[in-house]
Residue, then its C-alpha position, 0 to 999 in steps of 0.5 A: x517790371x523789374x527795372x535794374x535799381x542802380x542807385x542805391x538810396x538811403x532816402x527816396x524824400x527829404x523834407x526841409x520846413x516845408x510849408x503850404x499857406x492858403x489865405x485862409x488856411x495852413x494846409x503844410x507847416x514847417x514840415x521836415x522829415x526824411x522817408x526812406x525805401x520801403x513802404x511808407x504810411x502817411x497818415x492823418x485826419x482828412x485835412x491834415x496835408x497829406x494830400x496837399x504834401x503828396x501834390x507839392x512832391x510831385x511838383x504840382x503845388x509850389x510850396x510858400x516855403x522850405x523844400x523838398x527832395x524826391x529821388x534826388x530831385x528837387x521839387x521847385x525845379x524838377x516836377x517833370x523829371x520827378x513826374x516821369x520816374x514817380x506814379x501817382x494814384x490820386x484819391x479821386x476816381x478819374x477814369x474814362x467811362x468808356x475806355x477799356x482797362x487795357x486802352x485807359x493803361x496803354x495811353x498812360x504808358x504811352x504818356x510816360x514816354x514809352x514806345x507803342x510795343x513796350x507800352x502794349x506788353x507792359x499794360x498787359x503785364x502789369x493789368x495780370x499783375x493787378x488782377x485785371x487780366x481777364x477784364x481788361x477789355x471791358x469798358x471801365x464803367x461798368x467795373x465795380x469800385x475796386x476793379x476801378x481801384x486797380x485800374x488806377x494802382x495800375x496807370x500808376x505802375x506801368x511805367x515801373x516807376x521807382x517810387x509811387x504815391x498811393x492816396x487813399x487805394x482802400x476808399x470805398x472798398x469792402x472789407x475783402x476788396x480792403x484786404x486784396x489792395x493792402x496785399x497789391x500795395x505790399x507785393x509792389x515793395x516786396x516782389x517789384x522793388x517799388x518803395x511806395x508812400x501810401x496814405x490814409x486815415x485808417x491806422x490798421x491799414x498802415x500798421x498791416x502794409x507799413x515799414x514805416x509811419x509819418x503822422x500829420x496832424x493840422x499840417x504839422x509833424x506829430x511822428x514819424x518812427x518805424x512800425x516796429x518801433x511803434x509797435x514794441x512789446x508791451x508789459x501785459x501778458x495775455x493769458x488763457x486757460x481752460x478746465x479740462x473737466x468742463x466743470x468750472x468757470x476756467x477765467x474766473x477762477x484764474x481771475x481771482x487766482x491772479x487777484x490773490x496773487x497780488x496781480x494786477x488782473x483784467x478780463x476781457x472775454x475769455x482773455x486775462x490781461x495781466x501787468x508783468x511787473x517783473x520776469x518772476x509774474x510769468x512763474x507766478x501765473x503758472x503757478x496760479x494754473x497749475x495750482x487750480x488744475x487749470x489748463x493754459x491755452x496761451x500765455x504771450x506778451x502783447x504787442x501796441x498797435x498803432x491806434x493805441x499810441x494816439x489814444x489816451x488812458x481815458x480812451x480820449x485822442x490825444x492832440x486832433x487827430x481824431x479821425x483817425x481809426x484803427 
């Protein structure tokens, strides 16, 4: 699966006032954005676009205006071209009950256009790659729902694609099948060469699998940065500590330690979050330890997560992405 990647990209998708208008509804608009290689998460509440954007790429809904590029090729004029060095794996179950992984996999390679013998091998290796190599044979209604989830990750991959849209992988999946696709989709990027645009509604997901972030909101364009910028470091120090006698409430005392020291202080269970208004805070959280004989556990500066930046202070969603969970 690991095709020589000739050209390098500085972009995989370039959007230009894309817009989508139905006669009752605006599902894209006047979108511009650029993705470039990586993993990309394309979040969203549901109705947001993102599924509609994923179809308009892949040249499947025509846009009422603006345009796009995919890999280079243009999305009014090249759907078939972009088509056979895209994978797309759509929301929606669309399996074959009675097909086998391994025939399900093999026709979709086929359908790309390859040979009977590679598609044979690739459907192999790329059904192990997933995880499926000892179930392959098994008719594919009888496999739970995140077996079924891999056998589409799969039909996306086995013509190793350049890019992939993933929309929606983690639906209907518990928290360890969750937690298995989200490493599938990074290992696609990182051991494959596979740039992927994942979409969801889940905001951890992305902030776990991400390089980067695009987030709709009713059609529209509300941000697009880096995870890294988005998580940048905060002003708060999480602090914990201890009494190494037992004999004391360790986070109350240093609470009001804190308080005294004029610190701008919260407690949440054992932790202590403290404001640091300038470098000098850290000496005077230590000083307020050591002055009470108190252990310290942690001190380190918090990171955002990406939930964080869509939540008011008063914890109310801003804008109307409101369906949208860490």
């Amino acid at each position: 699966m690991n095709r020589d990647r000739n050209v390098l990209r500085v972009t995989t998708i370039s959007i230009q006032g894309l817009t989508k208008r139905y006669p009752r509804v605006v599902a894209l608009d006047q979108l511009t954005v650029d993705i470039s290689p990586g993993v990309t998460g394309l979040v969203g509440a549901n109705g947001a676009g993102k599924s509609t954007l994923i179809k308009m790429l892949l040249g499947l809904i025509r846009p009422t205006d603006g345009t796009a590029s995919v890999l280079g090729h243009d999305i009014r004029r090249d759907g078939p071209a972009i088509r056979t060095l895209v994978g797309y794996m759509p929301e929606h179950d669309c399996l074959p009950p009675d097909a086998s992984a391994a025939e399900f996999v093999m026709h979709m390679a086929r359908m790309s256009g390859l040979p009977t013998g590679a598609a044979r091998e690739r459907t192999a290796d790329t059904l192990r790659h997933v995880g499926l190599g000892e179930e392959r044979y098994r008719p594919i209604g009888g496999y739970s729902t995140g077996m079924r989830q891999r056998v589409k990750l799969a039909q996306a991959l086995v013509h190793d694609p350049e890019l992939v849209f993933l929309d929606e992988p983690t639906n209907g999946l518990d928290p360890v099948g969750r937690d298995d696709m989200l490493d599938l989709i990074r290992k696609v990027h990182t051991k494959f060469g596979i740039s992927v645009v994942v979409t969801s509604h889940m905001l951890g997901e992305l902030e776990r699998t991400s390089d980067h972030v695009v987030v709709l909101d009713g059609g529209r364009l509300a941000k697009s940065e880096t995870v890294t910028a988005l998580t940048a470091t905060t002003h708060t120090l999480a602090v914990e500590v201890l009494d190494p006698s037992g004999g004391t409430d360790a986070t109350e005392t240093a609470r009001a330690a804190f308080a005294s020291a004029d610190l701008n202080v919260r407690v949440d269970g054992r932790l202590l979050y403290v404001a640091a208004t300038d470098d000098s805070t850290v000496d005077v959280i230590r000083d307020a330890i050591a002055g009470h004989d108190l252990g310290l556990v942690r001190l380190q500066r918090e990171r955002h997560t990406i939930a964080e930046l869509f939540t008011s202070r008063d914890g109310q969603t801003q804008g109307s992405v409101n369906d949208v969970h860490a």
